[in-house]
N, C-alpha and C positions, 0 to 999 in steps of 0.2 A: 662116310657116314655108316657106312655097314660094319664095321669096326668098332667105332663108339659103340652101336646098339649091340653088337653080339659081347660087347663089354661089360655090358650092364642088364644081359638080359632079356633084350627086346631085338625087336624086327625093326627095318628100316620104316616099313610101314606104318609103325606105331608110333615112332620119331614124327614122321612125314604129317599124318594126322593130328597129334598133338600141336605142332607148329602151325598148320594151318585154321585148329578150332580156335586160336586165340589164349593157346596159355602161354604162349610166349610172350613179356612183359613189354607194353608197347612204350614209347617216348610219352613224357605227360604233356596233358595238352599248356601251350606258352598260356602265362597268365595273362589275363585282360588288362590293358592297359587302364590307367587311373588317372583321374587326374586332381590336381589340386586348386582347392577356390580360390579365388582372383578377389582381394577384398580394392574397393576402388574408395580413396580417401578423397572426400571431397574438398576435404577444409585448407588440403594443401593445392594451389595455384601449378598449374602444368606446369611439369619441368624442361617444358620445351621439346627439345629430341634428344631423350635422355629416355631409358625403356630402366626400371629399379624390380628388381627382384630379390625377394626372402627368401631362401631356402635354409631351413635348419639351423637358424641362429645368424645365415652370413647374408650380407647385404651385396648385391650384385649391382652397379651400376654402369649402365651400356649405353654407349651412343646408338642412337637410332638410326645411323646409316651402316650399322655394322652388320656383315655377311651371317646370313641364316647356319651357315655353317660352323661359323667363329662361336656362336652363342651356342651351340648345341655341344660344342669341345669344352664352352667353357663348365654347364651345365654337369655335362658327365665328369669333368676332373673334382667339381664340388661333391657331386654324388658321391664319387667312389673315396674323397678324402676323409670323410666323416664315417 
């Protein structure tokens, strides 16, 4: 570090201080998750064990004994196709 600084002028010290008051640019904070409204249609009769999701135009339809984790793969492949 004492290299850099006599590089450019300054003391280690001045590096050392500047890094610590916080001008060095921190990670931004993760955005808040969101979520999307659940519209529930009455007029259509359960579809039994059958879980139907919209996302972005595509129609998802999942048996209800399927793994939490199968649906969240499927979720993120739709995500990212679009």
């Amino acid at each position: 570090m004492s290299a850099v600084a006599r590089a450019h002028g300054l003391t280690p010290a001045q590096i050392f201080r500047w890094r610590q008051s916080g001008a060095v640019a921190k990670p931004a904070p993760t955005p808040a998750l969101s979520f999307s409204p659940v519209i529930v249609d009455e007029k259509t009769p359960p579809a039994g064990d059958v879980i139907e999701i919209e996302l972005k135009g595509a129609k998802l339809r999942i048996p209800g004994r399927t793994r939490p984790a199968t649906i969240v793969a499927l979720l993120k492949a739709l995500r990212s196709a679009r």
